[in-house]
Backbone as a ProteinNet text record, in pm:
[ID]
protein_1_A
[PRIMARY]
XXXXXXXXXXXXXXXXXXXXXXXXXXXXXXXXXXXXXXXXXXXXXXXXXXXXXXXXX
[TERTIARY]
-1077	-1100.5	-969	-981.6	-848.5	-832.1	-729.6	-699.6	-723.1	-766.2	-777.8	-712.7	-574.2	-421.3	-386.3	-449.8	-517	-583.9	-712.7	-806.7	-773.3	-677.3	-666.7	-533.3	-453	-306.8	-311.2	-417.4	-466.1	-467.3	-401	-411.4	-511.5	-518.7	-647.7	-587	-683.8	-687.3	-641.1	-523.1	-476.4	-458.2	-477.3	-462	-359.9	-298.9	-174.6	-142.3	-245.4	-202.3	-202.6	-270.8	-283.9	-123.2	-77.7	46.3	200.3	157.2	216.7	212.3	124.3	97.9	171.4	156.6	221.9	356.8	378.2	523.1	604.4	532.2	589.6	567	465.4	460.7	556.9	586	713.6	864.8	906.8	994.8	1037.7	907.3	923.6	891.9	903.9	934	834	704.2	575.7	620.2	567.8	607.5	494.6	488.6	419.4	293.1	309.8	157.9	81.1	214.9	82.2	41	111.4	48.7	-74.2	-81	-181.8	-301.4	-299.6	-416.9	-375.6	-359.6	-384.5	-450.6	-368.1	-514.2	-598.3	-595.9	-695	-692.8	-558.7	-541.9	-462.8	-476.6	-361.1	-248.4	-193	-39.5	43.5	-10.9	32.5	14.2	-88.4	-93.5	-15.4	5.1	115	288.1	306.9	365.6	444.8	370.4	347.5	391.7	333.5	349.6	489.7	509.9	625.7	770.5	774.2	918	825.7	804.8	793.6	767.2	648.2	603.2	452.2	428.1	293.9	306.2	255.1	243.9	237.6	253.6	263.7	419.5	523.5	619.4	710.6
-1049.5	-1095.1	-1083.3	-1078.3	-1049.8	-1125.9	-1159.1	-1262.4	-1201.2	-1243.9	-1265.7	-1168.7	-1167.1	-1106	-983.3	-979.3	-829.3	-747	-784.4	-763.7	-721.1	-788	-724.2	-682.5	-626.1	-574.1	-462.1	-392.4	-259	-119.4	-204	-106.6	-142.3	-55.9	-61.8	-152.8	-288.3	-384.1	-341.1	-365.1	-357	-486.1	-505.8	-617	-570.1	-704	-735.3	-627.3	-598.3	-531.7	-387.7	-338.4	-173.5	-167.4	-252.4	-276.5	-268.6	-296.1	-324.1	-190.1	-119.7	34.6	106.7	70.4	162.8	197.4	66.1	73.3	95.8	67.4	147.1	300.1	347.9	510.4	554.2	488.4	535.4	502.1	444.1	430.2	498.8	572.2	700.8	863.1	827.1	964.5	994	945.2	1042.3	967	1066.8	1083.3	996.7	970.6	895	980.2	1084.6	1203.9	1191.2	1163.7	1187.6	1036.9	910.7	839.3	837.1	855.3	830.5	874.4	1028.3	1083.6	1009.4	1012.3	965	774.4	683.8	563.8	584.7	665.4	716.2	656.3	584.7	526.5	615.5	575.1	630.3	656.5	748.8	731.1	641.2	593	444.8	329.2	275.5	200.9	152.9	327.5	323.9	315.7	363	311	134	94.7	-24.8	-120.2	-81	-160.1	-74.6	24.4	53.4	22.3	-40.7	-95.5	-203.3	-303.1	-444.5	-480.3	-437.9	-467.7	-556.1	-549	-640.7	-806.1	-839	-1011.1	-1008.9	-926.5	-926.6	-927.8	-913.2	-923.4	-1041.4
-264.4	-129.2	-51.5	77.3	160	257.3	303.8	360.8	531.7	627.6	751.5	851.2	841.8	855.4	795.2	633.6	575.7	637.3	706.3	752.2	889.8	968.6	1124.8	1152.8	1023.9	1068.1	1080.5	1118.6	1131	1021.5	902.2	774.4	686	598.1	506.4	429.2	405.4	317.4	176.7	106.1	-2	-84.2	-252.4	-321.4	-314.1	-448.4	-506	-588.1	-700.6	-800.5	-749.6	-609.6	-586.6	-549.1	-434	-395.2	-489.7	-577.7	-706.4	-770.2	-805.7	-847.3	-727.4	-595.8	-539.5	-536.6	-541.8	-540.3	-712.4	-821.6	-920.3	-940.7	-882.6	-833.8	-790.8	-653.5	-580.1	-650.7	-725.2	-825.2	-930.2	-933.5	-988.7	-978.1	-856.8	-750.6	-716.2	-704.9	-632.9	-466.5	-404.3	-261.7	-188.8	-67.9	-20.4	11	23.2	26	-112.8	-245.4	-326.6	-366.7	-350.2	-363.7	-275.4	-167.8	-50.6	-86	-141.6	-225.2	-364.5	-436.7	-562.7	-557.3	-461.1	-465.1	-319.9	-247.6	-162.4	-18.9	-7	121.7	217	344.5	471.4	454.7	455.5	451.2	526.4	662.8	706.6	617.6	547.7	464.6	331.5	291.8	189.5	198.4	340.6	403.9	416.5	475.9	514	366.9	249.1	163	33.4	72.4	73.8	124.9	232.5	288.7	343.3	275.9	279.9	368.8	410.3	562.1	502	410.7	363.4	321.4	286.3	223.9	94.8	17.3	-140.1	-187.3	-149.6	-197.1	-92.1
[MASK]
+++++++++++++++++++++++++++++++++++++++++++++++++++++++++

């Protein structure tokens, strides 16, 4: 379930643990294109929870 603020920050609703995958992806060098295709979100989204712009960290 997602919180409210999830829901209207204009990115695609992400959990904890996708957030968490993303960012150990990117730690180990996949680029923000291939994460984006590989869990299937926006590249704004992945973004976003890439330089700590989300509520999970």
């Amino acid at each position: 379930m997602y919180t409210k603020e999830e829901l209207d920050d204009g990115c695609e609703p992400v959990d904890a643990d996708e957030c968490t995958e993303m960012n150990r992806a990117a730690e180990l060098g996949y680029t923000v294109e291939a994460i984006s295709t590989l869990f299937e979100f926006e590249k704004k989204t992945v973004q976003q929870h890439l330089h700590d712009d989300c509520k999970h960290y």
